[in-house]
C-alpha positions in Angstrom: -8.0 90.2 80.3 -9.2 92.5 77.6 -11.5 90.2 76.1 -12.9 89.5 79.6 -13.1 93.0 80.1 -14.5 93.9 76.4 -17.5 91.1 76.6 -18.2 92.7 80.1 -18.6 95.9 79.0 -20.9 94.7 75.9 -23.1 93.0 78.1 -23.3 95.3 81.0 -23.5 98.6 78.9 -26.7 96.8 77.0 -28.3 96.9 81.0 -27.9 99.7 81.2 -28.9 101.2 78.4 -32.2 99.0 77.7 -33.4 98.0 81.3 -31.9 100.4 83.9 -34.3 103.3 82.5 -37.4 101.6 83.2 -36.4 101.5 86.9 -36.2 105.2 87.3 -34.8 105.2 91.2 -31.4 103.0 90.5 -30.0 105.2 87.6 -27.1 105.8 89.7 -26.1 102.4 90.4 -26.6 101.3 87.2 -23.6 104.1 85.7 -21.8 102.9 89.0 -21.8 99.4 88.3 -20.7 99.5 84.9 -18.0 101.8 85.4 -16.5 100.7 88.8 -15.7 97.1 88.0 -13.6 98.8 85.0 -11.7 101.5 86.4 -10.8 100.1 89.6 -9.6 96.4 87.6 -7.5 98.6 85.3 -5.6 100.3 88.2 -4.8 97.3 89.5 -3.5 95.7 86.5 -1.2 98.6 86.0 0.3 98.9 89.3 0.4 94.9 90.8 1.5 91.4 89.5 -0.5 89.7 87.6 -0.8 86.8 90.1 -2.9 89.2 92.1 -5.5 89.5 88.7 -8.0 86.8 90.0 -8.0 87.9 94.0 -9.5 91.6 92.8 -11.4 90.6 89.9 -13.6 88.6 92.7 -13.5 91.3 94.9 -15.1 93.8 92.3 -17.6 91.3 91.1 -19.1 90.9 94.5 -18.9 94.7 94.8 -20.9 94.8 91.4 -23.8 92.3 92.9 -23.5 94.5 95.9 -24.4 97.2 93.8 -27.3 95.3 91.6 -28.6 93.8 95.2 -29.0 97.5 96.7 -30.5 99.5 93.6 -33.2 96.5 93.8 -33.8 96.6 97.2 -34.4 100.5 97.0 -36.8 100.5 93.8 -39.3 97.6 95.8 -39.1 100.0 98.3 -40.1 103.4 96.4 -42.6 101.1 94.5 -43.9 99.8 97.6 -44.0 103.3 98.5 -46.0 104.8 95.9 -48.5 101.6 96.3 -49.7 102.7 99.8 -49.4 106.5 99.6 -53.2 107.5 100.1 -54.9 108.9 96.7 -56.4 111.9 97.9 -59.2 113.4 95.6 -58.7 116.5 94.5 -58.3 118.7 91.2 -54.9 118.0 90.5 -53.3 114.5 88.9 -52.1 111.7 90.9 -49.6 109.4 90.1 -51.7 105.8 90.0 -49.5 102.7 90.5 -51.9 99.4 89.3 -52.8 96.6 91.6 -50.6 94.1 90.1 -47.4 96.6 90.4 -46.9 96.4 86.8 -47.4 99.8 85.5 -47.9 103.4 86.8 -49.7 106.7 85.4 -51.0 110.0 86.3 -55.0 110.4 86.4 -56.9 113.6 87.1 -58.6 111.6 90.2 -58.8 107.6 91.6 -59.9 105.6 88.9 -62.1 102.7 88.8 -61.3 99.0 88.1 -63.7 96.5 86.1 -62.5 93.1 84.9 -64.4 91.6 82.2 -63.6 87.5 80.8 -63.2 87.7 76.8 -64.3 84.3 75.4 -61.5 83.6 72.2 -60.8 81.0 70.1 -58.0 80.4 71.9 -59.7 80.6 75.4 -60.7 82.9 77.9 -58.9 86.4 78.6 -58.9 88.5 81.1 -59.5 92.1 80.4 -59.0 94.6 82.9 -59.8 98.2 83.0 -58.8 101.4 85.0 -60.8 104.2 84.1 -61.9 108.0 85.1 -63.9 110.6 84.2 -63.0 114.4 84.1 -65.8 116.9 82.9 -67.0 115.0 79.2 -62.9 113.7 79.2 -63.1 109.8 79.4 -59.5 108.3 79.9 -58.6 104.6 80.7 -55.9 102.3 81.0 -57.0 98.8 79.5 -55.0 95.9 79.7 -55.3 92.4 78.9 -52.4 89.0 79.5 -52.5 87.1 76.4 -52.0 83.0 76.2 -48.1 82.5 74.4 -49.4 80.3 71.6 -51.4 83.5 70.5 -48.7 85.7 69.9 -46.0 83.1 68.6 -45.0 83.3 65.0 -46.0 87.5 65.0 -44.0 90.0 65.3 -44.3 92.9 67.6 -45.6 95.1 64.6 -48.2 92.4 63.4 -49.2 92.4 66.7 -49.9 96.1 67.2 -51.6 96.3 63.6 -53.4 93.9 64.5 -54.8 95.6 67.9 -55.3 98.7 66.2 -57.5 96.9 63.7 -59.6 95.5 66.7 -60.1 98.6 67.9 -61.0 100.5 65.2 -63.5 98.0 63.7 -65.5 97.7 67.2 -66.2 101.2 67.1 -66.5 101.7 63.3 -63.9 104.0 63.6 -61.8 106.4 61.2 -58.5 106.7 61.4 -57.0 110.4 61.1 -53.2 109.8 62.6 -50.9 107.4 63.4 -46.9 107.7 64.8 -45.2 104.6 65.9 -44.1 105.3 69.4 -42.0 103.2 72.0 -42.3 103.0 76.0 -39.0 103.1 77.2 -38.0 99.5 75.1 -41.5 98.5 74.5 -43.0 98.6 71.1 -46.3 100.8 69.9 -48.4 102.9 68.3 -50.3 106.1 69.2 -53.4 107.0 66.5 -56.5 109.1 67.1 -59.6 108.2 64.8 -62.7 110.0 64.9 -66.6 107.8 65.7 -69.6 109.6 64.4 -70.7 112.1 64.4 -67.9 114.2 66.8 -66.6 111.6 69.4 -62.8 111.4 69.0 -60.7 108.2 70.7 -57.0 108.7 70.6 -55.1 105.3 71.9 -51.7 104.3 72.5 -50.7 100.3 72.4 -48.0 98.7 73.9 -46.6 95.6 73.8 -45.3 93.5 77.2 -44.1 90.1 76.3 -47.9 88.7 76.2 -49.5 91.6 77.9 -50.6 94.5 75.8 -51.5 97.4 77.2 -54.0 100.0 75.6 -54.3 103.6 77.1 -57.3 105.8 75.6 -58.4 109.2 75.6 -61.9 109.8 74.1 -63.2 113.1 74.0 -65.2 115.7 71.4 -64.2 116.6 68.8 -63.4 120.3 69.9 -61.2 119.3 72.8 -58.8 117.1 70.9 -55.5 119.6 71.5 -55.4 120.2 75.7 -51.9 119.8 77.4 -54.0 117.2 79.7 -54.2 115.0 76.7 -50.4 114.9 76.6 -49.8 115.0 80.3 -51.7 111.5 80.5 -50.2 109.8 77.7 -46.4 111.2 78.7 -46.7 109.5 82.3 -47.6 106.0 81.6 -44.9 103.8 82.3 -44.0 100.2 82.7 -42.4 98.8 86.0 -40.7 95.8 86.1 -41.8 92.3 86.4 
């Protein structure tokens, strides 16, 4: 029973820990279903026969995939939610779910899609952009999903180096910064380079499994330090698949 109870808790403690906190709404069942199925088993151990072990241990593993089956059911619904609120224009920032569901952020008004096919070596690739303009502040979300025999045999940091190093050399850019940065469990970087003569581009990358995401700020040079700079960056997330 304790090693049942140990490897349990391994498992369901990484869940938490690593997944859990990308769904933001079901927080709360994730605490309650690693710590019901513990307590509640351990009280019953202590005070009944042990031929009665089984009958509750099946009794508070349904309850657990009660609890999974109802966080689920309430993030589609918030997610759903957010989806088909109306964006209404105005001066203040809107959270922006994407199309796809995939990923969320806040932009200072609706922003606009364009999809644009990348022929590779290894095939086409879909990019796709979401992008807005505020004053002479450009900001974009740019994503693109990238065939698996690209990425395999690199690592998460080759990969990112070597998206950074895209970037940079199709503007001719210089790099002034650089911070390696995570989104929730996701891998990336955050750097800020400077094009001639005064435009400056600060990005974040992220890796998704295949999908990596880039989201850009590009501004003059004067205007590098505004809280809206970190406002944008802060609220990007990653929903699940």
């Amino acid at each position: 029973m304790t090693i049942y109870y140990g490897i349990y808790s391994f498992f369901v403690a990484i869940w938490v820990l690593k997944d859990a906190p990308q769904y933001k709404v079901s927080k709360w069942w994730a605490l309650g279903a690693f710590i019901l199925p513990l307590l509640v088993p351990y009280y019953i151990i202590k005070t009944r026969p042990s031929k009665s072990y089984w009958k509750y241990i099946g009794c508070w593993l349904l309850g657990f995939f009660v609890f999974h089956a109802l966080g689920t059911a309430m993030h589609e619904i918030e997610t759903r939610k957010a989806t088909e609120r109306p964006f209404i224009q105005s001066s203040g920032w809107k959270r922006f779910v994407s199309e796809d569901k995939l990923f969320a952020i806040r932009f200072p008004m609706r922003p606009s899609r364009e999809s644009d096919i990348l022929n590779t070596a290894n095939g086409k690739v879909e990019l796709i952009q979401y992008r807005a303009k505020k004053g002479d502040i450009f900001y974009a979300v740019i994503y693109a999903d990238y065939p698996l025999r690209v990425l395999s045999g690199m690592t998460s940091e080759q990969l990112l180096d070597n998206s950074r190093n895209g970037i940079v050399e199709n503007v001719q850019g210089r790099i002034l910064s650089e911070i390696v940065i995570s989104k929730g469990s996701y891998p990336g970087r955050e750097f800020t380079m400077k094009v001639e003569p005064n435009t400056i581009v600060t990005s974040q990358i992220v890796r998704k499994d295949n999908r990596m995401y880039q989201i850009m700020i590009v501004t003059s040079g004067e205007k590098l330090f505004t809280s809206e700079r970190r406002q944008f960056f802060d609220s990007f997330e990653i929903l699940r698949w």
